[in-house]
C-alpha positions, -999 to +999 in steps of 0.1 A: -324-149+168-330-180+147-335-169+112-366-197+093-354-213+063-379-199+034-385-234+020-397-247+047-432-222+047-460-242+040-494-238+033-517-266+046-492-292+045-478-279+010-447-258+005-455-226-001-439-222-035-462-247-050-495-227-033-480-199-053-476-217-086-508-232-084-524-199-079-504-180-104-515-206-128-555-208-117-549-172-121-541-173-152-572-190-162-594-171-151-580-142-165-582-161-202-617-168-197-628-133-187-612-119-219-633-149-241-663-140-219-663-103-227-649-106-265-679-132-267-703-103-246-685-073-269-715-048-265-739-068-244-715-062-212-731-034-207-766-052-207-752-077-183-761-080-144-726-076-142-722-046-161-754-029-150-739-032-113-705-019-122-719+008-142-718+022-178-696+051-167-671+033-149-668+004-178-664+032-202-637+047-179-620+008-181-622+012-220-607+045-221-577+030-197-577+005-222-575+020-257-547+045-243-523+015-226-531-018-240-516-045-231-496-024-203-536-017-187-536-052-189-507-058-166-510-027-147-542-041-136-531-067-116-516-041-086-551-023-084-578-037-068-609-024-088-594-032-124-579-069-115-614-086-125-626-060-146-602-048-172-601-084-187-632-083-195-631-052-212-601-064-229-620-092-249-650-067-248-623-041-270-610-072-289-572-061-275-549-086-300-547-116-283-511-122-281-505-093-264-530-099-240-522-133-230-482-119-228-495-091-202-517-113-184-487-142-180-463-116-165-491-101-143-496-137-131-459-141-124-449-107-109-480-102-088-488-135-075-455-144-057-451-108-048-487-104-031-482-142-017-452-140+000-459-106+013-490-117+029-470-147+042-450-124+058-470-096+074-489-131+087-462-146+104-449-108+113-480-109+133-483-139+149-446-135+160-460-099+177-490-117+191-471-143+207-446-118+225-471-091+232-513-099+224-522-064+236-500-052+216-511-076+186-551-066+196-538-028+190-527-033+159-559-054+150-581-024+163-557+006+143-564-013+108-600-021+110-606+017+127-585+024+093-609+002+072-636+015+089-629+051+083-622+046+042-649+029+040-670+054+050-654+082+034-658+064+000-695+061+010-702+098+015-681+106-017-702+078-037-738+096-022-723+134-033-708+143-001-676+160-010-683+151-052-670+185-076-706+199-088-720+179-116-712+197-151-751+210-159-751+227-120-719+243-135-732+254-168-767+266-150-744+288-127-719+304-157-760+312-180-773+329-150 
């Protein structure tokens, strides 16, 4: 087995390292102009389209991750999903100091970048190499993950409509006065 020499991975014609510069660095940007959006915004985020689709609740949830962490929210936001282009905003929103902010947001940018990059590079290749020695098997493992997707998906649906949500706190109260 012929092991691939990792600087020869390219993206588009460009080695791969330098995809994942550029992107750690566009990254970057975007990240300083959320926080100067919402410290520009402060209350009226809340007002915004944006913020009336995300929700008062959940923003205020963001703030309270916020206040307790700092600049390590600010970081830590980078590895989940729902905070990554939130929390930023909510940041400038909260005036966090500046300086740590743009520290947490620079060692977000180079931690999860490269990390996500290459490890989607990988499970990539991982799969083409599977597809080209076996494409049922390849197909299979298509189907499992978007049966997987599929099957979140609509679990977070029914718990967003109330499905399986704890009682709301006045049906609580309502039940302990009878």
């Amino acid at each position: 087995m012929r092991i691939p020499d990792p600087t020869a991975a390219s993206v588009f014609g460009l080695p791969l390292w330098l995809v994942v510069a550029v992107g750690a660095v566009a990254l970057f940007g975007a990240f300083q102009v959320y926080y100067w959006v919402g410290r520009r915004l402060g209350e009226a985020l809340y007002r915004s389209r944006v913020g009336r689709r995300i929700g008062r609740e959940r923003i205020e949830r963001v703030e309270n991750v916020v206040r307790r962490w700092g600049a390590l929210a600010v970081y830590g936001c980078f590895w989940v999903p729902g905070l990554r282009h939130t929390l930023p905003w909510v940041a400038g929103a909260l005036r966090v100091d500046y300086r740590w902010y743009v520290t947490a947001s620079a060692l977000g940018c180079l931690t999860w970048v490269p990390v996500t990059s290459f490890g989607l590079y990988s499970l990539l290749w991982a799969w083409l190499s599977l597809a080209a020695r076996s494409p049922v098997l390849a197909a299979a493992v298509v189907a499992v993950i978007a049966v997987a997707v599929a099957l979140l998906v609509r679990h977070r649906r029914r718990r967003g409509r109330g499905g399986d949500a704890p009682a709301a706190p006045e049906a609580v109260r309502s039940c302990r006065d009878a």
